[in-house]
C-alpha positions as CSV (number, residue, x, y, z in Angstrom):
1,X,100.1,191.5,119.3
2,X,96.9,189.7,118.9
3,X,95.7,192.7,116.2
4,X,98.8,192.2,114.3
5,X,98.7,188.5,114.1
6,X,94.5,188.5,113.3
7,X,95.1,191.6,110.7
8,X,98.5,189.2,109.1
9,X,96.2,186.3,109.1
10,X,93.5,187.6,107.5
11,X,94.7,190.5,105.3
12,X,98.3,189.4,104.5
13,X,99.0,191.4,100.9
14,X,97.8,194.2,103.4
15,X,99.8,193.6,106.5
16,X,103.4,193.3,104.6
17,X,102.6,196.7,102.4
18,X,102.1,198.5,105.6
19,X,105.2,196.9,107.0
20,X,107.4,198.3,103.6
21,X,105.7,201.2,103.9
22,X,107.1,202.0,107.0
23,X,110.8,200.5,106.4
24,X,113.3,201.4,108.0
25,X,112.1,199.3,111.1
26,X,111.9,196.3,112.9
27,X,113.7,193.1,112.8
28,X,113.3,192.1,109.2
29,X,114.4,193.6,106.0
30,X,112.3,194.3,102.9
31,X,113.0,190.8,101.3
32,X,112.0,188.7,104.4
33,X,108.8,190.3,104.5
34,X,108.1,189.5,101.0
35,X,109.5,186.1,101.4
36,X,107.0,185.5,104.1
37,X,104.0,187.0,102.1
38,X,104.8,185.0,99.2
39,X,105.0,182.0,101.8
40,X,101.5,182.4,102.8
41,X,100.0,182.6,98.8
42,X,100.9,186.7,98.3
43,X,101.4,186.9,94.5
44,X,104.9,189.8,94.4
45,X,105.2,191.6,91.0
46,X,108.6,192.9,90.2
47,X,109.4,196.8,89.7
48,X,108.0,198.5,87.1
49,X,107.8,202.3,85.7
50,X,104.8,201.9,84.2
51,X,102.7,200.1,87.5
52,X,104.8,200.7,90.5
53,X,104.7,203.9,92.7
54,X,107.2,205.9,95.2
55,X,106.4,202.9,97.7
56,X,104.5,199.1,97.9
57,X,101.2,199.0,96.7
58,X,98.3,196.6,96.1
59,X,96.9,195.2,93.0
60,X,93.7,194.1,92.7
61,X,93.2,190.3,90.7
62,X,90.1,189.6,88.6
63,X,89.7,186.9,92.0
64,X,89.3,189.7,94.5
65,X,93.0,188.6,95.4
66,X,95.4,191.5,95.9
67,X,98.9,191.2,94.5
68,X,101.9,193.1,96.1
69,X,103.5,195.6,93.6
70,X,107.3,196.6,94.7
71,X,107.9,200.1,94.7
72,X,110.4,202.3,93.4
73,X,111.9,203.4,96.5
74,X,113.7,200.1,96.8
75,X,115.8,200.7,93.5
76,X,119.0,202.1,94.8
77,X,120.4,205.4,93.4
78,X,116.6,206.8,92.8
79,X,115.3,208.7,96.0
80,X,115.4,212.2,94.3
81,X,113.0,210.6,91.7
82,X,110.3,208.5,92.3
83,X,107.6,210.7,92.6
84,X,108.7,212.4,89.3
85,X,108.6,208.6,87.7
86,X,105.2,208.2,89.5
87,X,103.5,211.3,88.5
88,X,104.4,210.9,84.8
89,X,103.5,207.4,84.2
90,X,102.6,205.6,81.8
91,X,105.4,205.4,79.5
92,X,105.4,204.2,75.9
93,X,109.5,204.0,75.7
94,X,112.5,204.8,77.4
95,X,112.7,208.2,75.7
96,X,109.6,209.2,76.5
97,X,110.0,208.1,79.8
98,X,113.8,210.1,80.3
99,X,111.6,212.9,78.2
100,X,109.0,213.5,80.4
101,X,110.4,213.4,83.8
102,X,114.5,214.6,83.2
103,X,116.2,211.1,83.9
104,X,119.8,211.1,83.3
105,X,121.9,208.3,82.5
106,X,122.6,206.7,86.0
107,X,118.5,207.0,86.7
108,X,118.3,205.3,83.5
109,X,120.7,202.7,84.2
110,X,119.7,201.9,87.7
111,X,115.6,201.1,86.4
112,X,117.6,199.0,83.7
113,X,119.4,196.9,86.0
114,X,116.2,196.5,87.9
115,X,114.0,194.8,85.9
116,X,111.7,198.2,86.0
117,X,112.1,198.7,82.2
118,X,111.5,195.2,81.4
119,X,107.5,196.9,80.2
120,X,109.0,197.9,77.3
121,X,109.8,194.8,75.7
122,X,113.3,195.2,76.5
123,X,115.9,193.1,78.3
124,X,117.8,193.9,81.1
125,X,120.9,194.2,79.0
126,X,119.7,195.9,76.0
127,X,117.8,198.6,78.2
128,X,121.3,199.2,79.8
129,X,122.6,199.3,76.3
130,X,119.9,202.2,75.4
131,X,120.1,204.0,78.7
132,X,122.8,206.7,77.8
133,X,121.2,207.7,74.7
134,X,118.0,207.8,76.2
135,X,119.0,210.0,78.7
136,X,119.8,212.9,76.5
137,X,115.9,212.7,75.3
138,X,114.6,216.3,76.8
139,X,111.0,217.9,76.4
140,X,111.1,220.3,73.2
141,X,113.2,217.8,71.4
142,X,111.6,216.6,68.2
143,X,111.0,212.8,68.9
144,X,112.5,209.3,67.6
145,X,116.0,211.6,67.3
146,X,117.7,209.7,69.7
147,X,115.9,205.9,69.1
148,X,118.5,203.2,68.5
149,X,118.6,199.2,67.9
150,X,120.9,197.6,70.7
151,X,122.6,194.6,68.9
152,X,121.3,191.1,69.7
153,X,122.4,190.7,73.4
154,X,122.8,187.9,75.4
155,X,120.3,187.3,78.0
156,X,120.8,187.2,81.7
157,X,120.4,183.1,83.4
158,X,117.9,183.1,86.3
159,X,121.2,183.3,88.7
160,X,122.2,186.7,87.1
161,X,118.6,187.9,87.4
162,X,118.3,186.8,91.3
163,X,121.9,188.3,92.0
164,X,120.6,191.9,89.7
165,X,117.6,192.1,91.7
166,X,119.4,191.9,95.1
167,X,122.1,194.1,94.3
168,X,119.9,196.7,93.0
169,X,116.6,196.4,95.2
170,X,117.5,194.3,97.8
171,X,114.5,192.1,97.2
172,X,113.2,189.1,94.9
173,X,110.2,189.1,93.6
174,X,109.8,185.4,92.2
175,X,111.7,183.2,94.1
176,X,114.1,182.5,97.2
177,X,118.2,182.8,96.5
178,X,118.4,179.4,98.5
179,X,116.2,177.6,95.5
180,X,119.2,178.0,93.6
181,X,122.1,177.6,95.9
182,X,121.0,174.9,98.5
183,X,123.6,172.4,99.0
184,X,123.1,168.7,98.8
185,X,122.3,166.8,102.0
186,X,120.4,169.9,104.1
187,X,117.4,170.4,105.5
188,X,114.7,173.0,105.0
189,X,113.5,175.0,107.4
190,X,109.9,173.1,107.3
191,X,111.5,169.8,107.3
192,X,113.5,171.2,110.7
193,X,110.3,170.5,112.7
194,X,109.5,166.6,111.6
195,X,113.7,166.0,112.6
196,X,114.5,163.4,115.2
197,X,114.8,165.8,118.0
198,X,118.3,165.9,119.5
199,X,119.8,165.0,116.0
200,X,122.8,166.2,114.2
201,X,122.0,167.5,111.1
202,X,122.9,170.0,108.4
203,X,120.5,173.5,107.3
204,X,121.8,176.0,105.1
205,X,120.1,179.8,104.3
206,X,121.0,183.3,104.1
207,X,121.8,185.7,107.0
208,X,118.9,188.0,108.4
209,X,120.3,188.6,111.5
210,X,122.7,187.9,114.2
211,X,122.0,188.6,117.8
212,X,124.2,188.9,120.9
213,X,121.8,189.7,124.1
214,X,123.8,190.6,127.3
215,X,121.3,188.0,129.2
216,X,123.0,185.3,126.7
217,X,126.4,184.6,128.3
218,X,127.9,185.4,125.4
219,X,125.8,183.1,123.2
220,X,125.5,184.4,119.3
221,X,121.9,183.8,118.1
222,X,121.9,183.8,113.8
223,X,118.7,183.9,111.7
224,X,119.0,182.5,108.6
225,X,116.2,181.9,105.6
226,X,115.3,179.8,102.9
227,X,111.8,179.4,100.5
228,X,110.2,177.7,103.3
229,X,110.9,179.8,106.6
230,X,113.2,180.6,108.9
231,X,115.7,178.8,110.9
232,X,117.0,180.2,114.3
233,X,120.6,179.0,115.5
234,X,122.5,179.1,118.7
235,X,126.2,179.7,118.1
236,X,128.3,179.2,121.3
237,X,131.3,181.3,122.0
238,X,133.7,178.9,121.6
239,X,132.6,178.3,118.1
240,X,132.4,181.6,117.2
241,X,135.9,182.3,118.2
242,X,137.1,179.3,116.1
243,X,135.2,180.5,113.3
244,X,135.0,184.4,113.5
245,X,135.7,185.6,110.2
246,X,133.0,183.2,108.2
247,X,130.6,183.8,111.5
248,X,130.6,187.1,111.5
249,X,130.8,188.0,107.5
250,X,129.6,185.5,105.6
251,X,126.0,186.5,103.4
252,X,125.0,182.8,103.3
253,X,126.0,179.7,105.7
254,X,125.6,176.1,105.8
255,X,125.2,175.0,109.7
256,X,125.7,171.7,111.6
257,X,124.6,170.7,114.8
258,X,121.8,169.2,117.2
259,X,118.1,170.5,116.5
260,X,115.6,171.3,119.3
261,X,112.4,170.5,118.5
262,X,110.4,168.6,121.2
263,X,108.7,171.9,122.5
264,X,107.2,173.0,119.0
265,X,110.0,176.0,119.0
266,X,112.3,174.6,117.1
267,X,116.3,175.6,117.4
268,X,119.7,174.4,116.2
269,X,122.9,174.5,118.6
270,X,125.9,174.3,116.3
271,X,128.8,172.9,116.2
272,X,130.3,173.5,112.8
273,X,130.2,176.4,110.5
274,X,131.0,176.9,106.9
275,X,130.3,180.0,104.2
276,X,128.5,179.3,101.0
277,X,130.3,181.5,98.6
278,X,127.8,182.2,95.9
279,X,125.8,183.6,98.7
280,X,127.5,186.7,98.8
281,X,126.0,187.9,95.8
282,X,122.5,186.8,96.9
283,X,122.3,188.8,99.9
284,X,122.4,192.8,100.5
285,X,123.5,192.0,103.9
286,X,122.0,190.9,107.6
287,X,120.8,193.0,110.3
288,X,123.3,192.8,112.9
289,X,123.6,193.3,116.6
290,X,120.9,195.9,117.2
C-alpha cells in the first residue's frame, strides 16, 4: 500500500497508465481513473489514429511533463483491430487509413464517433459522413477514386461531444459530465469536507459503484463522482425500498441527507433520493455489487 500511494504521488501520468493497462480490475472504471489523474494536474489527450496505440500510453511535454494518451482499446466495436491501426500509422486521410490496414465501414464509423479521426481536420459528423466510402478504399486501388466533400454539417455542442465520448469509450478526456449537468443548490465533493458536520445538505454525481457488504445490515453504500472527487453515501434499507427503481438504475443522482465529517472521512447518510435524467447518457454504467 505504501508503494502504490509513494509511486501515485510521485509518478501519477505513470501510476494511472499502468492501472488502464491492466483494466479489467479493481474497483474503478477507466474514466475514474482518468478523472483522478486529471485531478492531480495529468494533462488526458483524446483518441487518436495517428498518436494513440492498442492501449494507454505516455507523452512526453517539452516540460519533462508526461501527458496520458487514451488508447484505442477503449473505442468499442474495435478489438480485432488495434494493433493493425497501430502498426500502420501515421495516416494522411481516412482512405489511406481504411487502405492500409482493411477497415470496413463499422471500424470506420466507430473511430468517427470517437473523436479518433478528428487528426484529419474532420469533424465528428463529416468523418461519419465519409466513413462508408472510405471503407471501400483497398491496397491496389489507384488513389483519390473514392475522396468525397461531406456537405457543410452541423457541429456537435460540448454536451453531444461528452455524451459521444462516453457512449463510444467510456471515458472523457477534457472534462467531468457533472461540469455540465450539476444542479443548482449542491455541493461538491471538495466543498463536502468544510460542511457543518451533522448538516442536511444536497450532492449530486454519477454512479461508480454501489456496494452491499453482508457485515452492513443491509446498508447500501453508493459511490458517486464529480470534477472534484468522490462522494461516498450510506443508503439505509428503508430508503432503498422506497426508492428501488431510481436507487438501483439510475446513471446519475442527486442525494440529500446529513454529512459526516468530524473524523476527516467524510460520509453522507441519506434520506432522500432523486435521478438526474440527463445522466443517463453521461455514464456507461456503475460497478455494482461485486
Amino acid at each position: 500500500v505504501y508503494f502504490s500511494a509513494w509511486f501515485k504521488h510521485y509518478y501519477p501520468a505513470e501510476f494511472c497508465v499502468g492501472l488502464l493497462r491492466a483494466q479489467p480490475m479493481g474497483f474503478y472504471s477507466p474514466q475514474s481513473l482518468i478523472q483522478d489523474a486529471r485531478r492531480h494536474g495529468v494533462r488526458i489527450l483524446p483518441v487518436d489514429v495517428n498518436a494513440s496505440g492498442t492501449e494507454a500510453r505516455l507523452e512526453a511535454h517539452s516540460d519533462g511533463a508526461f501527458a496520458i494518451r487514451v488508447g484505442l482499446n477503449l473505442v468499442q466495436g474495435l478489438s480485432k483491430v488495434t494493433d493493425r491501426i497501430e502498426e500502420n500509422a501515421p495516416y494522411k486521410d481516412m482512405a489511406d487509413l481504411a487502405r492500409r490496414t482493411d477497415l470496413n465501414t463499422a471500424n470506420l464509423e466507430a473511430l468517427a464517433k470517437a473523436g479518433a479521426l478528428d487528426c484529419f481536420g474532420l469533424s465528428r459528423r463529416q468523418a461519419l459522413w465519409n466513413a462508408r466510402v472510405a471503407a471501400t478504399e483497398r491496397e491496389g486501388m489507384l488513389p483519390g477514386l473514392t475522396i468525397t466533400e461531406a456537405p457543410a454539417l452541423p457541429g456537435m455542442s460540448l454536451m453531444e461531444l461528452v455524451a459521444t465520448d462516453i457512449s463510444s469509450t467510456g471515458v472523457t478526456h477534457n472534462l467531468q459530465p457533472m461540469q455540465l449537468i450539476r444542479p443548482p443548490g449542491v455541493l461538491t465533493a471538495a466543498e463536502l469536507k468544510t460542511a457543518e458536520d451533522g448538516s442536511r445538505i444536497r450532492v449530486a454525481g454519477i454512479v461508480t459503484h454501489r456496494q452491499r457488504p453482508q457485515t452492513a445490515s443491509g446498508v447500501t453504500f453508493f459511490g458517486l463522482e464529480d470534477e472534484t472527487g468522490l462522494i461516498n453515501v450510506m443508503v439505509t434499507p428503508g430508503l432503498w425500498k422506497r426508492n428501488k427503481v431510481v436507487a438501483r438504475t439510475a446513471k446519475a443522482l442527486v442525494i440529500r441527507g446529513i454529512v459526516s465529517n468530524a473524523n476527516g472521512a467524510v460520509t453522507v447518510t441519506a434520506d432522500k433520493l432523486e435521478a438526474l435524467d440527463i445522466g443517463s447518457f453521461l455514464s456507461r454504467g456503475s460497478r455494482d455489487f461485486h
